[in-house]
Legacy VTK file of the C-alpha trace (Angstrom):
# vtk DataFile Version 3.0
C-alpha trace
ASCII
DATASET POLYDATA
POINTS 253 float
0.073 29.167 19.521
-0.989 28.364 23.326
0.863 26.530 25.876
-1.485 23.613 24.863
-0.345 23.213 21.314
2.438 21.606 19.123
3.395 23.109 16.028
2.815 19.828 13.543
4.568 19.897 10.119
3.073 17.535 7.714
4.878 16.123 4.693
3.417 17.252 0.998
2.583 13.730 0.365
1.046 13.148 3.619
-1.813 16.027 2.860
-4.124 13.443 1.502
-5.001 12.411 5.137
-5.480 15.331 6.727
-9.416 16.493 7.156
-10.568 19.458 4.697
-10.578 21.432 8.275
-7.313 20.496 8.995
-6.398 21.382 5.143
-7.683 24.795 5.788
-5.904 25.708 8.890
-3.144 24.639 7.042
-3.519 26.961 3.861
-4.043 29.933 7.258
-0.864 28.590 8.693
1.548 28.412 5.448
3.842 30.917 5.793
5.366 29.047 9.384
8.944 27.549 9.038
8.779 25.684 12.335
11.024 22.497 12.887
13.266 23.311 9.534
10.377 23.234 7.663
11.294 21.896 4.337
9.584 22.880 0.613
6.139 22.235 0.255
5.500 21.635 4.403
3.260 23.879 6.315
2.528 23.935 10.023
-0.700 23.207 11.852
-1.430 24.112 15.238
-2.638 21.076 16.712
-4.431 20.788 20.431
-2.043 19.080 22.569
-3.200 17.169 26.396
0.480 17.178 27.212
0.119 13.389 28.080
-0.902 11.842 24.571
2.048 9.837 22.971
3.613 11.433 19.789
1.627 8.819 17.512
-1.480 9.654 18.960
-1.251 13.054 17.909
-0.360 12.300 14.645
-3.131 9.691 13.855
-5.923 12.002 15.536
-4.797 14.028 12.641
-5.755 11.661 10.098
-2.624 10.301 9.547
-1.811 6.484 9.664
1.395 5.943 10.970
1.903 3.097 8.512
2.450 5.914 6.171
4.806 8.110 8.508
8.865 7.482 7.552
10.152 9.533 10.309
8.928 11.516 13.525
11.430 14.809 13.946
11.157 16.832 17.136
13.036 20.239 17.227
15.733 18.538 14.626
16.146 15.023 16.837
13.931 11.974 15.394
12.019 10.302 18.322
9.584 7.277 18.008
5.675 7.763 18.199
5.654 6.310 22.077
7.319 9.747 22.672
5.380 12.240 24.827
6.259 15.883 23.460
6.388 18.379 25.493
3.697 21.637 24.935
4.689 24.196 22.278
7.475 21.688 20.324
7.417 21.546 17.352
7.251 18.461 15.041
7.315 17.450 11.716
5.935 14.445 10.089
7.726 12.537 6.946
6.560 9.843 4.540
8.101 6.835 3.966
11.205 6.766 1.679
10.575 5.009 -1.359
11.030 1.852 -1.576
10.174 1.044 1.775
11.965 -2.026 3.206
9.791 -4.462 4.445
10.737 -8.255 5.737
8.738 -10.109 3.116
7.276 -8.440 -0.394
3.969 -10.505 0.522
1.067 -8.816 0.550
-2.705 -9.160 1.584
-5.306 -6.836 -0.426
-8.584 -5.896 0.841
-11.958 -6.541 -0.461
-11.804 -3.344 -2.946
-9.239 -4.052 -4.590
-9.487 -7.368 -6.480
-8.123 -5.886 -10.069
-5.483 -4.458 -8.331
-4.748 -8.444 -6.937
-4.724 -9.988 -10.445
-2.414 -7.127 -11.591
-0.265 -7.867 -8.918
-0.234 -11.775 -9.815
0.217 -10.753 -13.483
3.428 -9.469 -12.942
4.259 -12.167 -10.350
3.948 -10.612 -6.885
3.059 -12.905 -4.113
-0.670 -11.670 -3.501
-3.601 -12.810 -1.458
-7.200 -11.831 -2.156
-10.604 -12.799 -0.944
-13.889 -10.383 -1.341
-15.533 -11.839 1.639
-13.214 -11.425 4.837
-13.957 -8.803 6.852
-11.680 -6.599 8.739
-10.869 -8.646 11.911
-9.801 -11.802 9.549
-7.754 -9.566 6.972
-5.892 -8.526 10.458
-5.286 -11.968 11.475
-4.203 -13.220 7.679
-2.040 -10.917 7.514
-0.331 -11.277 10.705
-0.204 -14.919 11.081
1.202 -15.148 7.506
3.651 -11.950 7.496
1.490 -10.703 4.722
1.508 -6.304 4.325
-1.969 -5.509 4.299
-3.014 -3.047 1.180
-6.139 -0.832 1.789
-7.398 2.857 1.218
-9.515 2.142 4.459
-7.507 4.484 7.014
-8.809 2.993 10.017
-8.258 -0.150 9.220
-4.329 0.857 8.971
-4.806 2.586 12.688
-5.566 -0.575 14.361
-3.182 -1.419 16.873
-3.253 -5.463 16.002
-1.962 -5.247 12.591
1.668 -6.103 12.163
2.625 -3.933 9.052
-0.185 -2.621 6.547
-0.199 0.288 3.457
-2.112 2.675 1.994
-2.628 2.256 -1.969
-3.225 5.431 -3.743
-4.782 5.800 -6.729
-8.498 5.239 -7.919
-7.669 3.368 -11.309
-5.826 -0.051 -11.133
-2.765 1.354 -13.226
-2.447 4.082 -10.518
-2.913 1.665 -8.120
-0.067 -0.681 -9.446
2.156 1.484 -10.214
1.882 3.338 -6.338
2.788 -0.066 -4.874
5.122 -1.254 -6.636
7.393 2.343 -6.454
6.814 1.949 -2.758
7.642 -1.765 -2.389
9.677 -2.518 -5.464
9.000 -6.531 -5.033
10.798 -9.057 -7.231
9.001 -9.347 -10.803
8.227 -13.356 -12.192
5.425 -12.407 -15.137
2.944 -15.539 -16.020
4.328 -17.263 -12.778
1.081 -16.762 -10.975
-2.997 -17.775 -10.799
-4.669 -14.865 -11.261
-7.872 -16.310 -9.574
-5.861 -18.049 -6.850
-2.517 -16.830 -6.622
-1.149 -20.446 -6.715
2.474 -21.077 -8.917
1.748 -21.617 -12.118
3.585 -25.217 -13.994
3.850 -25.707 -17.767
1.827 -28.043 -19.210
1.927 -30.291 -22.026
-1.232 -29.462 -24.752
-2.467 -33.151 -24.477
-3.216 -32.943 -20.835
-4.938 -30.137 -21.058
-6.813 -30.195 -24.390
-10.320 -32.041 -23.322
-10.753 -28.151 -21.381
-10.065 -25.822 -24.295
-12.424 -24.058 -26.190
-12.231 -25.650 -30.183
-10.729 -22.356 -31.619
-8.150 -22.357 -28.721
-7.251 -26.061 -29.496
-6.612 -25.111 -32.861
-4.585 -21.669 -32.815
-2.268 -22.114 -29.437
0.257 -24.906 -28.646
1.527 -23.181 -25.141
-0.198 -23.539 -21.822
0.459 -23.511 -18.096
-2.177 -24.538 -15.189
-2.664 -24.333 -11.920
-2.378 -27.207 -9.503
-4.053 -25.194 -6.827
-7.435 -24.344 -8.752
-7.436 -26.389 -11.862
-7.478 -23.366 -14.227
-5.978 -23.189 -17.642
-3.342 -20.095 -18.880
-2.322 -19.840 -22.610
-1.331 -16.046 -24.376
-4.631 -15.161 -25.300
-6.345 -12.152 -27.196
-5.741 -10.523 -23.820
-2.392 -11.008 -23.581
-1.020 -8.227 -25.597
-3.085 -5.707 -23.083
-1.607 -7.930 -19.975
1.923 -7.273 -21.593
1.203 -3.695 -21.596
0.908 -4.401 -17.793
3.938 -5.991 -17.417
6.321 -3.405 -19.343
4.898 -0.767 -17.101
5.756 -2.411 -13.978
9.157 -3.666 -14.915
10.081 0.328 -15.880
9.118 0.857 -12.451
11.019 -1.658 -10.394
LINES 1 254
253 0 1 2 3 4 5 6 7 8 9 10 11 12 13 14 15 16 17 18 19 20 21 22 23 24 25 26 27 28 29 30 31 32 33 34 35 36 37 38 39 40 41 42 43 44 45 46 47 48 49 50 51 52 53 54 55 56 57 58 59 60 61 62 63 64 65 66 67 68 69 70 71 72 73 74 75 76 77 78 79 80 81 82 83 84 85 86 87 88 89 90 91 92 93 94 95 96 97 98 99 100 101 102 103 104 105 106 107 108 109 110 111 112 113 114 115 116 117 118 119 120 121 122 123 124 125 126 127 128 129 130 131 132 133 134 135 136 137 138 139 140 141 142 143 144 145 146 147 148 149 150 151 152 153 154 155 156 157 158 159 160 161 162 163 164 165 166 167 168 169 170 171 172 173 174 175 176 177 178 179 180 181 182 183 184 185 186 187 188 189 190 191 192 193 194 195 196 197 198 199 200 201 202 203 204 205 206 207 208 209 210 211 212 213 214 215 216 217 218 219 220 221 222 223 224 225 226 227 228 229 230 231 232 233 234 235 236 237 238 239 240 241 242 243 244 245 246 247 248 249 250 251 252
C-alpha cells in the first residue's frame, strides 16, 4: 500500500456493490486482516486524495451509504463527514437487521410495482406510481417521511433524499421477504388497496352487489372496498395464493 491509500474492509453482504474490478482486487487482496478484519471481510486498497470525506470514499466504491450500519477506523467508529488520514485502515458494515427507522412508510420505485401490492397485501403502508421520475420520488418521499425502495444505486447516493433502501432480490418473494427482515413493519393483512394503497372498510353485500360479476354474487357473501378508488375486495380464487403471501411474511416479522 502507498502513502496515498486506505486499507477499506468491506462487509460480506456489502460485496454486491462493489464493481467486478473492485471484486477482483479483492479476491488479490484476501488474505489481509487489516482493521480486525472479521470472517468473510477482505481488504481493498483504495486510492485515497487525503482530503475526500470518509463517505466519499466509500460511495466512489460503489457503495450507498444507505446500506452502510457502521464506519470503523483503526477500532473507533467515526461518521462518513470524517476525513481519514492516508494509510488507515477502515472497515465498512451493513446495517443490523431490523434497521430502525422513524416511520415503517415506504415509497417504491417504478420497478417494483408487484413488490407494492405485496407490500399492501400484508398491510404495509406503501406508495407506488410507475410514472414519477427520480426528482419527484425524492421529493415524495421526503415531504411525506416515506423510505424510498430501489435497486437503482444512484438514486440512493443522492444527497437530497432523506432516508432510502436497497431491495435485493430479482423475484417479488425475494424481494418481500429482504424488506421486511430489514424493516420488520407492523403486519394488518386485507387492510389495504392494492391498486391505491387506501384503508380498506367492510362493506355490506347490498351496497356493493350492482358491481359484482354474477358468479361472484352468487358464491361470496364477504366484501370490503375502497373509499379512495372505488374498488371491490372479496377472498377470491386468488386468495389462497395471497395467503401463501401472508404466512410467509408473518414467519418473518
Amino acid at each position: 500500500m502507498t502513502g496515498r491509500e486506505l486499507t477499506v474492509t468491506v462487509a460480506p453482504e456489502l460485496r454486491l456493490f462493489l464493481s467486478s474490478r473492485l471484486r477482483r482486487t479483492e479476491a488479490r487482496a484476501g488474505s489481509g486482516e487489516a482493521g480486525g478484519k472479521a470472517a468473510g471481510e477482505t481488504a481493498l486498497p483504495v486510492p485515497y486524495d487525503g482530503t475526500s470525506s470518509l463517505g466519499h470514499v466509500v460511495e466512489s466504491i460503489g457503495v450507498p451509504l444507505t446500506e452502510v450500519g457502521a464506519l470503523v477506523v483503526e477500532g473507533r467508529p467515526v461518521p462518513p463527514a470524517y476525513r481519514p488520514a492516508p494509510g488507515e485502515a477502515v472497515r465498512v458494515l451493513g446495517v443490523e437487521r431490523p434497521q430502525r427507522v422513524p416511520s415503517s412508510r415506504f415509497l417504491l420505485d417504478v420497478h417494483l410495482g408487484t413488490l407494492a401490492r405485496r407490500l399492501r397485501v400484508v398491510g404495509v403502508d406503501t406508495a407506488y406510481r410507475n410514472d414519477l421520475d427520480d426528482d419527484t420520488l425524492i421529493e415524495r418521499a421526503n415531504a411525506e417521511r416515506r423510505v424510498l425502495l430501489t435497486q437503482d444505486r444512484g438514486l440512493l447516493r443522492r444527497r437530497a433524499l432523506w432516508l432510502g433502501a436497497y431491495v435485493r432480490g430479482s423475484r417479488p418473494d425475494e424481494q418481500l421477504a429482504d424488506v421486511l427482515e430489514r424493516f420488520a413493519p407492523p403486519l394488518a393483512p386485507w387492510t389495504r388497496c392494492t391498486a391505491c394503497n387506501g384503508p380498506l372498510v367492510a362493506t355490506g353485500k347490498a351496497e356493493v352487489v350492482r358491481r359484482l360479476p354474477p358468479g361472484t354474487r352468487r358464491t361470496y357473501e364477504t366484501f370490503a372496498r375502497c373509499p379512495a378508488c372505488h374498488r371491490v375486495y372479496w377472498r377470491g380464487a386468488h386468495g389462497d395464493r395471497l395467503e401463501e403471501i401472508i404466512a410467509m411474511a408473518r414467519r418473518i416479522v
